[in-house]
Backbone as CSV, one residue per row, in Angstrom:
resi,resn,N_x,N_y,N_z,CA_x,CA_y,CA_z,C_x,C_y,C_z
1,UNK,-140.359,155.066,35.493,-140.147,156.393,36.024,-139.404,157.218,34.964
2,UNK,-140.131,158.715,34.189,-139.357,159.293,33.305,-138.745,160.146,34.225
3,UNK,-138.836,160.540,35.444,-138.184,161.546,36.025,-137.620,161.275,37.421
4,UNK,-136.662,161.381,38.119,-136.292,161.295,39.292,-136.983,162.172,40.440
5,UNK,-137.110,162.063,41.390,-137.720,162.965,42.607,-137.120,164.611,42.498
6,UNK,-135.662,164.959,41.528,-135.257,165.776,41.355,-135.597,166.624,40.219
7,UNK,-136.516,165.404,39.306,-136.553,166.294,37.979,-135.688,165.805,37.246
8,UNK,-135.034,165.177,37.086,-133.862,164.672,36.170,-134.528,163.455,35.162
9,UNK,-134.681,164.317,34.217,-135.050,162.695,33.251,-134.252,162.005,32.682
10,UNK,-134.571,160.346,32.484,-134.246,159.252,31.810,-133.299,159.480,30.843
11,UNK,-133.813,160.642,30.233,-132.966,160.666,29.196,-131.846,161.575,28.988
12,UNK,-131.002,161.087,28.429,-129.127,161.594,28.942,-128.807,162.037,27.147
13,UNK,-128.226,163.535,27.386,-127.733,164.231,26.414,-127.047,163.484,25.516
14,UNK,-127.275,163.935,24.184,-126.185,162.828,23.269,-124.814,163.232,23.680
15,UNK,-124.518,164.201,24.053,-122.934,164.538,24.374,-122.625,163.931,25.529
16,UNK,-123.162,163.878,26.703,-122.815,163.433,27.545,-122.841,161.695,27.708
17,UNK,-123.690,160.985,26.633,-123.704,159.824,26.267,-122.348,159.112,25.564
18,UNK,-122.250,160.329,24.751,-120.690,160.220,23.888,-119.587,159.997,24.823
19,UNK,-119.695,161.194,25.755,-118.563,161.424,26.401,-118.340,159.757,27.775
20,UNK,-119.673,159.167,28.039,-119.500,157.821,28.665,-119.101,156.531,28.018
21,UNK,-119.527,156.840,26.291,-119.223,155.701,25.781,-117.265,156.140,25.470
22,UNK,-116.923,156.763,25.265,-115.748,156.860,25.138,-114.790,156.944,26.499
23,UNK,-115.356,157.124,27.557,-113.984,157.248,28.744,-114.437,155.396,28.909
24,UNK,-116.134,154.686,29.114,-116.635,153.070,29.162,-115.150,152.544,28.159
25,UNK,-114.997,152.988,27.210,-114.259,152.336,25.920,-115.380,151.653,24.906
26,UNK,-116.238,151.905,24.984,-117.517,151.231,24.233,-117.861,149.845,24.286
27,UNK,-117.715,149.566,25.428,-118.603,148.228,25.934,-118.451,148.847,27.632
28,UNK,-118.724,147.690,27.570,-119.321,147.180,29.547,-118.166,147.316,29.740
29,UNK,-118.231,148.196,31.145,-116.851,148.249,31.918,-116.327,146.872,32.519
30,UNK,-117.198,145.907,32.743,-117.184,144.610,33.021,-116.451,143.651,32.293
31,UNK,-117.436,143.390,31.091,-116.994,142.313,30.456,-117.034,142.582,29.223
32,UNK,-117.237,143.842,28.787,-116.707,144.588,27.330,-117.365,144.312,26.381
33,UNK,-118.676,143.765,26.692,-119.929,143.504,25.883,-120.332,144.923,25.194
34,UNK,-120.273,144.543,23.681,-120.985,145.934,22.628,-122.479,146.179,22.940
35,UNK,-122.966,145.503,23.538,-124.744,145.770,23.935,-124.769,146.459,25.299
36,UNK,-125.358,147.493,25.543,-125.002,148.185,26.970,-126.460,149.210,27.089
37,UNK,-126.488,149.498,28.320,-127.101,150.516,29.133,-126.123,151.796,29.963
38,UNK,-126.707,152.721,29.618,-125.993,153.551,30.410,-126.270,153.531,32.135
39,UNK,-125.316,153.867,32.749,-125.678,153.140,34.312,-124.503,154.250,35.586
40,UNK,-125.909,154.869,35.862,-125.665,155.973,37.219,-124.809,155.098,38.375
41,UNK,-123.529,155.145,38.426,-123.049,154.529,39.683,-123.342,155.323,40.888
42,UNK,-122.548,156.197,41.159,-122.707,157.041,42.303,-122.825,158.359,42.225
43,UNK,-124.558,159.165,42.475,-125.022,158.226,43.049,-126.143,157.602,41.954
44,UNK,-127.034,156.675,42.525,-127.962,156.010,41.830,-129.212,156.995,41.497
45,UNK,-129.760,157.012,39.800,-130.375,157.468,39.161,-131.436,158.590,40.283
46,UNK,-131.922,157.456,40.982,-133.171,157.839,41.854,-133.048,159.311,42.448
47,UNK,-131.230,159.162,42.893,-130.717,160.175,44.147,-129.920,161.396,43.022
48,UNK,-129.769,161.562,41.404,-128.844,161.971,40.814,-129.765,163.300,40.334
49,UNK,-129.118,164.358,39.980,-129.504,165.936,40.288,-128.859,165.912,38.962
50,UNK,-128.034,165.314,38.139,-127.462,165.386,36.699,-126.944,164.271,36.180
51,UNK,-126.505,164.080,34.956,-126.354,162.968,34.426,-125.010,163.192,34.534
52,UNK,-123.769,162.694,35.274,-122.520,163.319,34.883,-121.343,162.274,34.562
53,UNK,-121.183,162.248,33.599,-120.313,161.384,32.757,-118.986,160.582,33.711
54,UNK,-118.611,161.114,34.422,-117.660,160.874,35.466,-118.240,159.819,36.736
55,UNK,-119.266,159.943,36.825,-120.138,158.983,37.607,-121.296,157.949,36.905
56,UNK,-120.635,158.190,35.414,-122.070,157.173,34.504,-120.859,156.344,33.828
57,UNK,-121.657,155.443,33.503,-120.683,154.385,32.718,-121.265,153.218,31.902
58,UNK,-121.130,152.473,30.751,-121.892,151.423,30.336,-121.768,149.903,30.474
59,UNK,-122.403,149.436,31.035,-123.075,148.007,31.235,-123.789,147.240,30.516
60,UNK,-123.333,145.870,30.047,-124.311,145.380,29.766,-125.707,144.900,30.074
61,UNK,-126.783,144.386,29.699,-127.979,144.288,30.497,-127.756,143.457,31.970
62,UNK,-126.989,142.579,31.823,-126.889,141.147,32.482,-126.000,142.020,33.534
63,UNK,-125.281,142.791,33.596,-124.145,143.308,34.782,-125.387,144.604,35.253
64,UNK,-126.211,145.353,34.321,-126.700,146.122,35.035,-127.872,145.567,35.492
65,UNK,-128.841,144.551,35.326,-129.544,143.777,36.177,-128.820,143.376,37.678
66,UNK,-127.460,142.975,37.676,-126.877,142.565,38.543,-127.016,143.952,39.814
67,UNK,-126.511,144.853,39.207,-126.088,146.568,39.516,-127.316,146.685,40.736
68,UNK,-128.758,146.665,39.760,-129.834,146.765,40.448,-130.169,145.726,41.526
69,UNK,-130.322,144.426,41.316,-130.474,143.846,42.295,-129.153,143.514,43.547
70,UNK,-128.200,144.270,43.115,-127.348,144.327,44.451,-126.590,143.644,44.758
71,UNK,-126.360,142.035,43.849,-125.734,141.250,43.002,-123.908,142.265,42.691
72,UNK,-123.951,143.292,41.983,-122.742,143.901,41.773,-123.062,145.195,42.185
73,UNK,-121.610,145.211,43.169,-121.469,146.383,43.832,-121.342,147.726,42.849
74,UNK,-121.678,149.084,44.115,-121.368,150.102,42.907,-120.044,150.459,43.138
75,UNK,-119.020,150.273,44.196,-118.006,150.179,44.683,-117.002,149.600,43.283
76,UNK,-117.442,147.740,42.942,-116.976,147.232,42.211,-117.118,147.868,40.461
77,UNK,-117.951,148.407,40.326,-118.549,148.819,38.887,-117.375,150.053,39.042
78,UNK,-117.018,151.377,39.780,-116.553,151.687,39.913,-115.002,151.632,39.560
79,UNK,-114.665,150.801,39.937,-113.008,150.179,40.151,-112.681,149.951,38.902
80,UNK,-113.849,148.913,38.262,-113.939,148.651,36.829,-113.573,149.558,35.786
81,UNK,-114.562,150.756,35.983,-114.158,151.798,35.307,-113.128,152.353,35.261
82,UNK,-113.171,152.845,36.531,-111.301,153.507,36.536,-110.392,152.824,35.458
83,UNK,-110.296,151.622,36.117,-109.414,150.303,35.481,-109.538,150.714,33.747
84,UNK,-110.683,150.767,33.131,-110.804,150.352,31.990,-110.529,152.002,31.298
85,UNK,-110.737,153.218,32.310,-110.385,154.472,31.747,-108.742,154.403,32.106
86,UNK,-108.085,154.114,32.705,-106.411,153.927,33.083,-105.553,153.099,31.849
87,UNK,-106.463,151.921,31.349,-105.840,151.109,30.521,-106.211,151.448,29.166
88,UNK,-104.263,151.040,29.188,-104.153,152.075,27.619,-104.542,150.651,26.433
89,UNK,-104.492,149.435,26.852,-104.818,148.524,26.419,-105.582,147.592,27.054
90,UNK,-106.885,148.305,26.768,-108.628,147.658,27.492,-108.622,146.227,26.521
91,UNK,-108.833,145.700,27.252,-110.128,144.488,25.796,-110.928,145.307,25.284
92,UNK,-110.961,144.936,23.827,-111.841,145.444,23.093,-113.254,145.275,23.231
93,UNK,-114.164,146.230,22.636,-115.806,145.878,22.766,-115.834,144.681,22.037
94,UNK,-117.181,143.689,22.292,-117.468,143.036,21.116,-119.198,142.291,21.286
95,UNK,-119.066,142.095,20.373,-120.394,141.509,20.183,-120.935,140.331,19.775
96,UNK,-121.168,139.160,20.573,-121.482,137.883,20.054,-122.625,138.155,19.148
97,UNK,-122.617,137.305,17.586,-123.644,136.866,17.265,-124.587,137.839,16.444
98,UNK,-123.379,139.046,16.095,-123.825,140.890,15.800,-124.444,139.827,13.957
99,UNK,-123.623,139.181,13.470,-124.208,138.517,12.596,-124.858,137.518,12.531
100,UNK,-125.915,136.769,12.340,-126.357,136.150,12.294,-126.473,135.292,11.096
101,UNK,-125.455,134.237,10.515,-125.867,133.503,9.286,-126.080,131.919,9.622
102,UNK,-126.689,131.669,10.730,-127.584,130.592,10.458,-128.739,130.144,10.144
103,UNK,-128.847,128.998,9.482,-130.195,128.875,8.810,-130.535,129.213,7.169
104,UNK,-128.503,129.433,6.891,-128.769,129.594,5.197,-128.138,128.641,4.260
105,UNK,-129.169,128.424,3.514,-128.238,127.398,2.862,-127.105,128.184,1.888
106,UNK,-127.429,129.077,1.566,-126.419,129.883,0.462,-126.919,131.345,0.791
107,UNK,-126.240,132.382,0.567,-126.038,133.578,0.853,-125.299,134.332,-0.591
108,UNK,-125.791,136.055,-0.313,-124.943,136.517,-1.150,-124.104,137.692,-0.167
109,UNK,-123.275,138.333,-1.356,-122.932,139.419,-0.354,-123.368,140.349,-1.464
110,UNK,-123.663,142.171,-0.968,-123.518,143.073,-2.211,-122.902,143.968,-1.890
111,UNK,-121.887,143.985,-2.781,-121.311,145.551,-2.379,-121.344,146.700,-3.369
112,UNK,-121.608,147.341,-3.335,-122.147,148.247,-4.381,-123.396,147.808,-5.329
113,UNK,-122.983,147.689,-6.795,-123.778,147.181,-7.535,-123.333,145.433,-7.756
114,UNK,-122.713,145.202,-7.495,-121.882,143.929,-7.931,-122.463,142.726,-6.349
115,UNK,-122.976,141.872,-7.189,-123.429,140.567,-6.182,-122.826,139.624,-6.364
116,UNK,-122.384,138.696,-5.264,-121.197,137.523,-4.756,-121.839,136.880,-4.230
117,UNK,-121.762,135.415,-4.909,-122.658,134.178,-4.392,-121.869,133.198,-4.483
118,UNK,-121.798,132.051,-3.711,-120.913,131.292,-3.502,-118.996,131.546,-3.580
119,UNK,-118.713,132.849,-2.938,-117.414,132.412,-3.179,-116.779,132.759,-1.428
120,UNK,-116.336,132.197,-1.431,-115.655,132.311,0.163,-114.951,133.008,0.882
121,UNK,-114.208,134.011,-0.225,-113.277,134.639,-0.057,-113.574,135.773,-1.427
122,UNK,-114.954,136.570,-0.606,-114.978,138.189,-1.195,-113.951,139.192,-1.715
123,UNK,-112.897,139.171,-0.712,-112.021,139.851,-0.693,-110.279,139.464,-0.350
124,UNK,-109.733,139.201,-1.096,-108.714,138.584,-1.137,-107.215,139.597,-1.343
125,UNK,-106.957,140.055,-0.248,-105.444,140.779,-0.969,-103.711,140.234,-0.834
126,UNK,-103.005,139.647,-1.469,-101.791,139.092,-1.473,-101.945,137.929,-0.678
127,UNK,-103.283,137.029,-1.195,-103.291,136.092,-0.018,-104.338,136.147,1.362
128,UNK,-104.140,137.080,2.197,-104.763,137.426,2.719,-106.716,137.926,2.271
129,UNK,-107.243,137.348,3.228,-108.726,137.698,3.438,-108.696,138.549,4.315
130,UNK,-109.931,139.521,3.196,-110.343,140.756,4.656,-112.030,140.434,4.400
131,UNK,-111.932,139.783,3.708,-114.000,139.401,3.532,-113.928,138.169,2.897
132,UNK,-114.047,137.240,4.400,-114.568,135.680,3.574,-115.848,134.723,4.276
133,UNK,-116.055,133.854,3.928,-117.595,133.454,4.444,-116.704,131.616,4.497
134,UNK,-116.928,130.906,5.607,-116.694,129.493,5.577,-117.799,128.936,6.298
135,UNK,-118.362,128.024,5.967,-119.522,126.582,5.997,-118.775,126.031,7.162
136,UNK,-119.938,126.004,8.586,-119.342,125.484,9.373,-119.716,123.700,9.294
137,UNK,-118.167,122.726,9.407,-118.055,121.827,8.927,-119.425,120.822,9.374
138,UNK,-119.581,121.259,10.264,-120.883,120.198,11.369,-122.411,120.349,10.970
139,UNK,-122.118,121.658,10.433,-123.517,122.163,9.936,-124.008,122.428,8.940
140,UNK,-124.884,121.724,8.018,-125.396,122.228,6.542,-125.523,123.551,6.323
141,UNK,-126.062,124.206,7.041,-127.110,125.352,6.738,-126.108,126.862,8.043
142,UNK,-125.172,126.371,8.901,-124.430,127.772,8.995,-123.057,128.132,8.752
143,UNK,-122.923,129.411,8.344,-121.619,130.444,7.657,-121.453,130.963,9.177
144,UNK,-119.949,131.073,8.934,-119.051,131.992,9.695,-118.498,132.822,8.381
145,UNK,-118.772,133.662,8.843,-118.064,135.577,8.195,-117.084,135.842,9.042
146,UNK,-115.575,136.279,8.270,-114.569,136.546,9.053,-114.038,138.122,8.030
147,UNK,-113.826,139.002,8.603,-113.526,140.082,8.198,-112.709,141.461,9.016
148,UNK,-112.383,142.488,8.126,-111.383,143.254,8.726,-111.396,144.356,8.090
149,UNK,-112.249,145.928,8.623,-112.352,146.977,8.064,-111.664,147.926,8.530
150,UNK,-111.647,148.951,7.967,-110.376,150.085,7.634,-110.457,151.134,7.551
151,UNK,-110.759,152.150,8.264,-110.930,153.883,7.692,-110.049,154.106,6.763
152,UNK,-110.395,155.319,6.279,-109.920,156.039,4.750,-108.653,156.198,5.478
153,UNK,-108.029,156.386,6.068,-106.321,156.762,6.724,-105.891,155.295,6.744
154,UNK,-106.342,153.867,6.774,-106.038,152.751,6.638,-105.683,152.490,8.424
155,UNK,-106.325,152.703,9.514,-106.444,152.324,10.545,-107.386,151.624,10.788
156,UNK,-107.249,150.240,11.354,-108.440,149.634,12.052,-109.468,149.660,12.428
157,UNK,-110.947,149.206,11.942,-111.610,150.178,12.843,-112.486,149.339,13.531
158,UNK,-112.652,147.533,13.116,-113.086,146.716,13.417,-112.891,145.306,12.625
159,UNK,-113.112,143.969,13.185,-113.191,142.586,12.794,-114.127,142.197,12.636
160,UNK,-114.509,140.960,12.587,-115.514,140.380,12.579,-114.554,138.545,12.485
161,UNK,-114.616,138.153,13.631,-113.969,136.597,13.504,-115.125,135.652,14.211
162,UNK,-115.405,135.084,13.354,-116.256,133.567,13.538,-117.629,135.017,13.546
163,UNK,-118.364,135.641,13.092,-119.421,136.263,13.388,-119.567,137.099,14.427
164,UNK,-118.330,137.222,15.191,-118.470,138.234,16.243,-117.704,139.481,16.372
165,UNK,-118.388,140.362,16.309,-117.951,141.792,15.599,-116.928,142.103,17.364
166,UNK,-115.647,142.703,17.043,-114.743,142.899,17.641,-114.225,144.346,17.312
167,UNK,-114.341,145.230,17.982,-114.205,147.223,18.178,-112.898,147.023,18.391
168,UNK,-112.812,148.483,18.357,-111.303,149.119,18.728,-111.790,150.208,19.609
169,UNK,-110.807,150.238,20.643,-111.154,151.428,21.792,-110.391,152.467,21.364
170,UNK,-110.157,152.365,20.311,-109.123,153.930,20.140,-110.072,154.677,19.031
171,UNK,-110.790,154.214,18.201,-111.888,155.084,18.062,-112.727,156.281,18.607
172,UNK,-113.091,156.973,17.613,-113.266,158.697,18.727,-114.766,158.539,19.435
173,UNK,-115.740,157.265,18.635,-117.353,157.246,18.976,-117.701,155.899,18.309
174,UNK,-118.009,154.959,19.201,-118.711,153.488,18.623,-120.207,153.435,19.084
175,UNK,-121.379,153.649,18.663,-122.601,153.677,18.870,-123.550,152.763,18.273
176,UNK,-123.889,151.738,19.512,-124.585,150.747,18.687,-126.098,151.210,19.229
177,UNK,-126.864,150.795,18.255,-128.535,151.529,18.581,-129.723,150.534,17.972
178,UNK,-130.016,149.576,18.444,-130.809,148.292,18.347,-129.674,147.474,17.266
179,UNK,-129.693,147.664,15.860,-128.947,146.500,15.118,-128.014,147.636,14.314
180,UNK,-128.018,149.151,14.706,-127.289,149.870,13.331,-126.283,149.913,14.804
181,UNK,-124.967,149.648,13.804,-123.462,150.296,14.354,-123.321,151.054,13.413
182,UNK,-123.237,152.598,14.395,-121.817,153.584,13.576,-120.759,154.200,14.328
183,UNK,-119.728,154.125,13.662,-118.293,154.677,14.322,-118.393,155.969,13.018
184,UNK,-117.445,156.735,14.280,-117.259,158.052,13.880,-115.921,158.731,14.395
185,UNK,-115.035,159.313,13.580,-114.219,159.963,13.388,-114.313,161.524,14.599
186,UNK,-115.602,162.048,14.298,-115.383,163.592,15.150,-117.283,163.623,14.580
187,UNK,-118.073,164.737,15.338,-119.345,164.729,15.380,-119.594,165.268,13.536
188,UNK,-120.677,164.560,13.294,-120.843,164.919,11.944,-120.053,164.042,10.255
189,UNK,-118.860,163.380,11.353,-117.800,162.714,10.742,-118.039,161.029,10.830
190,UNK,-119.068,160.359,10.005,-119.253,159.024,10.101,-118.500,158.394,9.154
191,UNK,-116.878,157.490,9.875,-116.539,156.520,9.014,-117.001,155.018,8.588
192,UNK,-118.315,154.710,9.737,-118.843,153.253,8.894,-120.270,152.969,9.460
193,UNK,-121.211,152.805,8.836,-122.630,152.677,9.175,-123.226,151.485,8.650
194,UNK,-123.845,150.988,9.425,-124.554,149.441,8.975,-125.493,148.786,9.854
């Protein structure tokens, strides 16, 4: 269905998308999963005359499958939200598995012009790793990537521990869109794309 009985189509303004992924915190109001659907609580899509950010919120597939088959209340999805727009310290978004390095026997990394092959520890400052790669002990052939990036002001802007990319909700826009993540500073203002 591209349109509701009202005329309202499927598809939801980038602003008003913005404005759900940021009150959501950029995951599932649930379980704070970085993979999501946008999701009409009250009322439901069918019955909705506008898309309105205050009554939309993001879900992952698995909670909004639930949503639909009636499995999770809209009552409960609700509460969630509030909860997760009230808390000044949400769990962060994250994403199992956003990397994928199994199945290699060796890897490089590139950053710029300069290519890194076999070393474990890309990035090394006073000791500290903010870009390293370790051979998981059980397994020939998979890497865990552990890492820690930084806007130009030197604020946080994401991890990456054991391969699973870990957000910050204090970010102004986290937009994931099949495999590209970009965070953004203010519209027009992209601090990291990949």
């Amino acid at each position: 269905m591209k349109k509701n009985k009202f005329g309202l189509s499927r598809s939801i303004p980038e602003d008003v998308k913005r404005k759900i992924r940021q009150m959501s915190k950029f995951g599932c109001v649930i379980c704070r999963q970085a993979i999501y659907t946008y999701e009409h609580i009250e009322p439901t899509f069918v019955n909705a005359k506008v898309h309105d950010a205050e009554r939309m919120c993001l879900l992952c597939p698995n909670h909004q499958r639930d949503s639909t088959d009636g499995v999770l209340s809209k009552s409960e999805i609700f509460k969630s939200y509030k909860k997760i727009q009230e808390s000044y310290d949400a769990p962060p978004p994250n994403r199992r598995g956003f990397f994928n390095l199994e199945n290699n026997r060796s890897f490089s990394v590139r950053i710029g012009p300069t290519k890194f092959s076999g070393f474990p520890s890309i990035i090394n400052i006073d000791g500290k790793d903010y870009l390293s790669f370790h051979k998981e002990e059980d397994q020939i052939k998979s890497f865990k990537m552990n890492a820690i990036f930084f806007d130009r002001y030197g604020n946080s802007l994401f991890q990456i521990i054991n391969n699973e990319w870990i957000g910050s909700t204090r970010s102004w826009d986290v937009d994931f869109i099949g495999s590209r993540l970009t965070i953004r500073k203010k519209i027009g203002d992209i601090l990291f794309s990949a």
